[in-house]
Kinemage of the C-alpha trace (Angstrom):
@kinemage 1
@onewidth
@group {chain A} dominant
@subgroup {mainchain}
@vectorlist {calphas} color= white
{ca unk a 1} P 81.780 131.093 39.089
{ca unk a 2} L 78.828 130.076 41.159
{ca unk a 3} L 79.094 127.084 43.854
{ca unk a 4} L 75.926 125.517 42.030
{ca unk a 5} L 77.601 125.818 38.968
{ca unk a 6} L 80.958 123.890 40.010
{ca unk a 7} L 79.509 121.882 42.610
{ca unk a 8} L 75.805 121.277 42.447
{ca unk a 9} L 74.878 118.618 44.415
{ca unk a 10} L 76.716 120.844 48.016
{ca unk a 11} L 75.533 123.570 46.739
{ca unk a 12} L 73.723 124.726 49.958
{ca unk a 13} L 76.899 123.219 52.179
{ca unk a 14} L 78.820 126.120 51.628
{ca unk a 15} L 77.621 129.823 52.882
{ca unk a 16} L 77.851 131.550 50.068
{ca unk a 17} L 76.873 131.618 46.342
{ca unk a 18} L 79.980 132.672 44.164
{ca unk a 19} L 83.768 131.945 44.450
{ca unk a 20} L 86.167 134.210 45.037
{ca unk a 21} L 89.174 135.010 42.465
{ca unk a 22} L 91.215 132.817 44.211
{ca unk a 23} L 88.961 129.836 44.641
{ca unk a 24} L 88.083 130.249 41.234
{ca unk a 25} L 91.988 129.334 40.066
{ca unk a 26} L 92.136 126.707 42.449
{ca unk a 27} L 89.080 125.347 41.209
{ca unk a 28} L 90.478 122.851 38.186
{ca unk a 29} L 92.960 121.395 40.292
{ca unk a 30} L 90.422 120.332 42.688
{ca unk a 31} L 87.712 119.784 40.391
{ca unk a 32} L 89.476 118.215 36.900
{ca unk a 33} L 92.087 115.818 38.626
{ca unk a 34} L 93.107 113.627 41.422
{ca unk a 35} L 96.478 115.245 42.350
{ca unk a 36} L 97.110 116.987 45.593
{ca unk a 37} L 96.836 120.635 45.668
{ca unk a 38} L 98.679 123.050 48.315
{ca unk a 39} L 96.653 127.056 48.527
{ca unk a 40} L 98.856 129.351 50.275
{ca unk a 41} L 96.537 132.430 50.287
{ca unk a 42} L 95.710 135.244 53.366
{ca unk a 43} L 93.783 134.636 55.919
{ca unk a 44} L 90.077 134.825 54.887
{ca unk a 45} L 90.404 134.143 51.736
{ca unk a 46} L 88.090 130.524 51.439
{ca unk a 47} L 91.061 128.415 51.972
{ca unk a 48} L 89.146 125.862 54.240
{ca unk a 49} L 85.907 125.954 51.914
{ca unk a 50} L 88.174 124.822 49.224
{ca unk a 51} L 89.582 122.181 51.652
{ca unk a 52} L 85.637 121.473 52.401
{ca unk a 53} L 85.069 121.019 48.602
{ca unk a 54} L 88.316 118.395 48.199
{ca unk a 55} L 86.516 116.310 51.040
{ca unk a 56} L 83.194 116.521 49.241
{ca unk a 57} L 84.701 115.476 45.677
């Protein structure tokens, strides 16, 4: 999924133009609700631009 496509109006906040398959599952939970969500995932893996895209929400 691309960033504009989730997340159009920060867009050009994040450094890249596609998520990754993890960001991509995490996506709904961060996108379709209001409920806390907890990404254990390796290092490198977009775990703080996920965190960057809860703040923006």
């Amino acid at each position: 999924m691309k960033v504009a496509d989730a997340v159009p109006e920060f867009a050009d906040a994040f450094g890249f133009e596609e998520f990754n398959r993890m960001q991509r599952e995490a996506l709904p939970g961060l996108l379709e609700t209001d409920h806390n969500v907890v990404a254990s995932a390796p290092t490198a893996s977009g775990k703080t631009a996920l965190a960057e895209l809860a703040i923006c929400k």
